[in-house]
N, C-alpha and C positions, 0 to 999 in steps of 0.2 A: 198178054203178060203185062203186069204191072210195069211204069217208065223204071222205081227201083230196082226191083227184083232183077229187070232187064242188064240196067247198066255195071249191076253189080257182078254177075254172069259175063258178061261184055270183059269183063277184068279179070277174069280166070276167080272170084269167088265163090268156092264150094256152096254147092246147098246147106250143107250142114254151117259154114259161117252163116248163111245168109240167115237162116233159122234162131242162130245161136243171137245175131246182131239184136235180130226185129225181139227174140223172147228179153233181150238186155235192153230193149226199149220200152218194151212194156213194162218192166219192174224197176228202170233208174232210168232214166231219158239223158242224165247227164255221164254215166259210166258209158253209155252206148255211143255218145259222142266221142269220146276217147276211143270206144274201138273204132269206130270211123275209121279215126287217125291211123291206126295200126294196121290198117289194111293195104296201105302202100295206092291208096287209088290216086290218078291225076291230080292233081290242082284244080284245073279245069273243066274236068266232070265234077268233081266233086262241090264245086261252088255253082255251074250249071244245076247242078241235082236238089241241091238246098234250093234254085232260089224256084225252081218247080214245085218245090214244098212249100215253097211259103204261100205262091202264089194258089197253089190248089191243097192243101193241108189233109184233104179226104185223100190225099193218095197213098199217107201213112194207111190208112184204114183199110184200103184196100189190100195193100200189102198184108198188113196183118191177117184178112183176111183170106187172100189168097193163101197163104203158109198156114193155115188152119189154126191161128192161137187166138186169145180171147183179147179181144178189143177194148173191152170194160178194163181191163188192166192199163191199157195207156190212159183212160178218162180217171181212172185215182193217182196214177200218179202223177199227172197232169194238175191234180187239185194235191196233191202233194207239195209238186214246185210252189201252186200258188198261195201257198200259208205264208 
């Protein structure tokens, strides 16, 4: 299982959040970050979790993957931010 999808389960986050997060990451990267927040997760996992991403960024992709949603959707909105 992906290290997100894991930790995020680890915290009592429903599937259906977990889903709902990664599909609010594919279409706004910065709304998704706000639900982060709302999810009550540690401090310390949650800064642990970022800095896994930073260091390994394929593991969004996975995730997305794993949860069966379209990929191609974080790479435009990605080229979104970057305008």
């Amino acid at each position: 299982m992906n290290p997100i999808i894991a930790m995020l389960k680890e915290n009592n986050i429903s599937d259906q959040q977990i889903k709902e997060l990664f599909e609010a990451l594919t279409q706004n990267p910065l709304a998704a970050m706000a639900t982060i927040g709302q999810l009550g997760l540690p401090q310390e996992q949650l800064q642990a979790l970022m800095g896994q991403v930073m260091q390994n960024p394929a593991l969004i992709k996975d995730a997305v993957n794993e949860l069966g949603l379209d990929f191609s959707k974080v790479e435009e909105a990605k080229a979104r931010l970057n305008k």
